[in-house]
C-alpha positions as CSV (number, residue, x, y, z in Angstrom):
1,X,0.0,0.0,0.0
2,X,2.8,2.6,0.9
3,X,4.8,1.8,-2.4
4,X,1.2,2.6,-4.2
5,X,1.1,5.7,-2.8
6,X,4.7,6.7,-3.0
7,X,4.4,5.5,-7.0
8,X,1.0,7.5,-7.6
9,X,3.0,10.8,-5.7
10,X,5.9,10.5,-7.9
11,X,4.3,10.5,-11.0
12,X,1.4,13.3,-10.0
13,X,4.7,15.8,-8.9
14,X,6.2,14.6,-12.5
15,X,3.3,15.2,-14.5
16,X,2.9,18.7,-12.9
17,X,6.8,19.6,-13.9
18,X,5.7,18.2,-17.5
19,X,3.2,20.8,-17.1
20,X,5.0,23.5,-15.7
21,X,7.5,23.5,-18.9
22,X,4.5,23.1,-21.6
23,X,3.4,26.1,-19.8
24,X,7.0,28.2,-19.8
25,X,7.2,27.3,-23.8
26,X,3.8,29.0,-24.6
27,X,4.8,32.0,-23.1
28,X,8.3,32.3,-25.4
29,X,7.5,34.3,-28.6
30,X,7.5,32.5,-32.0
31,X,6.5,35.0,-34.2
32,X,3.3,34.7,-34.5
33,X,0.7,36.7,-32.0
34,X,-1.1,34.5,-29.1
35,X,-2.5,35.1,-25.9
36,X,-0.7,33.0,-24.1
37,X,2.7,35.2,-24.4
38,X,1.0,38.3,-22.3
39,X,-1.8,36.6,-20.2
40,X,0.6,36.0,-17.7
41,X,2.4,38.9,-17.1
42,X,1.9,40.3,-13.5
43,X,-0.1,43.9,-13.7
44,X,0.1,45.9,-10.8
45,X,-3.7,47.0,-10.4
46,X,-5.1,48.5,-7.2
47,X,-2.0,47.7,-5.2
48,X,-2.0,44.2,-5.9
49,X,-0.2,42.0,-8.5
50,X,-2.8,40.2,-11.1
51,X,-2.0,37.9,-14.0
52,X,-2.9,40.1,-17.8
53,X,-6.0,37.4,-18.5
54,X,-7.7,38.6,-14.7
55,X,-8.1,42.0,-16.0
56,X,-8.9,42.2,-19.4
57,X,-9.7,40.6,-22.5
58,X,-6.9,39.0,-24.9
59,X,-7.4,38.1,-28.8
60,X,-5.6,37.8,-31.3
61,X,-7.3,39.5,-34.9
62,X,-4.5,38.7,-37.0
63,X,-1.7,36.4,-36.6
64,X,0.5,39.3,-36.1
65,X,-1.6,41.6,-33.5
66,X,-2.3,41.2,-29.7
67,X,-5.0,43.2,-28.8
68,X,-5.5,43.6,-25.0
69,X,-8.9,45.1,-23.5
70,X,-8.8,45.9,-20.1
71,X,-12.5,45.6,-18.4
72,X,-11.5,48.6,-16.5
73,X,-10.4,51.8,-18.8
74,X,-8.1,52.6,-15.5
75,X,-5.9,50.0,-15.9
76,X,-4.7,50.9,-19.0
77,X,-1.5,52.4,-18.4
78,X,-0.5,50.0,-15.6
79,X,-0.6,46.9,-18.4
80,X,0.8,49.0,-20.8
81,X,3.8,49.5,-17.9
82,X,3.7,45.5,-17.0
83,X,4.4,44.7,-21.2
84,X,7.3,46.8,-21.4
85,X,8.5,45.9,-18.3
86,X,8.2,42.0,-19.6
87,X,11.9,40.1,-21.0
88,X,9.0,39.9,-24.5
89,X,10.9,42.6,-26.2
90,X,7.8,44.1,-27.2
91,X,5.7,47.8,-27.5
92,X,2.3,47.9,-26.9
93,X,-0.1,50.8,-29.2
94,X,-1.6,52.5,-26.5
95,X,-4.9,54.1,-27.6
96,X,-6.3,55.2,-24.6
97,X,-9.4,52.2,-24.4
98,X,-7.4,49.2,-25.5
99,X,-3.9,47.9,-26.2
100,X,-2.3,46.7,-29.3
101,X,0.5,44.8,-29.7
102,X,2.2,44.2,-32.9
103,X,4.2,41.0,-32.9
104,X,7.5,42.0,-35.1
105,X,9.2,38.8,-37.1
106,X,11.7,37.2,-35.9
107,X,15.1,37.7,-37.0
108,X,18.3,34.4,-37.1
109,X,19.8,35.8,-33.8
110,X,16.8,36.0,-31.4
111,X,15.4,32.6,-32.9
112,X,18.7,30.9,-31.9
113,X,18.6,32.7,-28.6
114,X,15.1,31.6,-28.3
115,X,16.0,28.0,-28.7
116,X,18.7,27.9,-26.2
117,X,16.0,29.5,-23.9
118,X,13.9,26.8,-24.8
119,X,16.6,23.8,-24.2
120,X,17.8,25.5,-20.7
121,X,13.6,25.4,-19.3
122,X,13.5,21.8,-20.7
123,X,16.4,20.5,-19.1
124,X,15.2,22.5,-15.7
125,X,12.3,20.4,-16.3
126,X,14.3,17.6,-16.6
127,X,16.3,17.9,-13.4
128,X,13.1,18.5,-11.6
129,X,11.8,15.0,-12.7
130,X,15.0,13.4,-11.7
131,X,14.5,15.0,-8.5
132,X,11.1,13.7,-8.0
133,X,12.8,10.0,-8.9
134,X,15.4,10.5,-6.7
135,X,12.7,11.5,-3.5
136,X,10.8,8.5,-4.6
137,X,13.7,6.1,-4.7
138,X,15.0,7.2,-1.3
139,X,11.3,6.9,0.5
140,X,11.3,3.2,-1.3
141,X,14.5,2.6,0.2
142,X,12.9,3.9,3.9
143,X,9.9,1.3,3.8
144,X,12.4,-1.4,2.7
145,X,14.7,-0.5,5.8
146,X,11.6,-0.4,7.6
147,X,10.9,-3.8,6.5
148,X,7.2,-2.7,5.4
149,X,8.2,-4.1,1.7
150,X,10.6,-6.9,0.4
151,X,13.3,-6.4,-1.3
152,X,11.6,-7.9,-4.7
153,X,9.0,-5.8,-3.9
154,X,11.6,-2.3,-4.0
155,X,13.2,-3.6,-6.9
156,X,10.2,-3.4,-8.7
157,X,9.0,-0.2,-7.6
158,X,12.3,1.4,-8.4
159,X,12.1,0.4,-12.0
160,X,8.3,1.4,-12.1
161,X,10.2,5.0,-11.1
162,X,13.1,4.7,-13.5
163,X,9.9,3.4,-16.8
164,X,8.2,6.8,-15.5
165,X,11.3,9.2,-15.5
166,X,12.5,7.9,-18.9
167,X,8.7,8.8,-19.9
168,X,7.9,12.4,-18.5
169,X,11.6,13.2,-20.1
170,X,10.9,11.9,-23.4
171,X,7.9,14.1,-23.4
172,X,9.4,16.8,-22.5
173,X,11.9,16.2,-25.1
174,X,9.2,16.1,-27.6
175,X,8.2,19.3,-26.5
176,X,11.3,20.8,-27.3
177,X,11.4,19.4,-30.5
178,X,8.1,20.9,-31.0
179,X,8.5,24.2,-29.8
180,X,11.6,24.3,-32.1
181,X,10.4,23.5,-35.4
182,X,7.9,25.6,-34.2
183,X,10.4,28.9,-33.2
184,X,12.3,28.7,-36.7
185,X,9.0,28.5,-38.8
186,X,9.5,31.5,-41.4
């Protein structure tokens, strides 16, 4: 029963680190306009930090436009200061009621830069997983000292670790390959 739960632990706090990088690769600029690279920029509003997508409305008209509509007319000029603040590289249009953002191409340089920025969040990603193993492995290790599991029993479960490490990285490096192909798209 505890090697059940230490298995089903591992791979929930491994499938949230998948997560956590699919979610740091849709925020890195490709070229083409989405939502996803401003909606979570942190906006001061009010005296308190918000994510972009808590305070206004973000769509994308043309493939090369962001166009950001705050529900409140007020917080204009704090978003349009929480962009340019952003590592994006980007300058909103400010037109008083809404925000648009013109999404420049991308030249050799940054799209190299882009991709080591992608392969340094993957393998982040990847230590975190191998991290997660390693807690796992250890804790197996505890209930075998403990004598709560035989030692056919840990071998087993630290291979079930080892078949779900090798899997959450191989996603992740599918990702990257992704996100790639997808960064020097002309």
């Amino acid at each position: 029963m505890a090697l059940k739960k230490i298995l089903a632990g591992m791979e929930d706090h491994m499938k949230k680190s998948a997560k956590n990088v699919h979610d740091e690769f849709s925020s890195i600029r490709t070229g083409k306009a989405s939502p996803a690279l401003v909606e979570n920029i942190m906006v001061e509003y009010y005296g308190s930090q918000m994510k972009l997508k808590e305070i206004a409305g973000i769509t994308t008209p043309d493939p090369r436009l962001i166009v950001v509509q705050p529900w409140d007319a007020g917080a204009v000029s704090a978003i349009e200061k929480a962009i340019m603040k952003s590592d994006l590289g980007i300058t909103p249009n400010n037109d008083g009621r809404i925000l648009r953002i013109p999404i420049p191409e991308l030249n050799e340089e940054r799209r190299k830069d882009l991709i080591k920025l992608v392969r340094k969040m993957a393998e982040d990603g990847k230590v975190s997983i191998r991290n997660i193993r390693r807690h796992a492995n250890h804790e197996i290790e505890m209930e075998f000292k403990g004598a709560t599991v035989t030692e056919d029993e840990k071998f087993e479960a630290v291979e079930k670790t080892q078949k779900k490490t090798d899997e959450y990285i191989k996603e992740i490096d599918e990702l990257v390959k992704h996100k790639e192909k997808e960064i020097m798209e002309v």
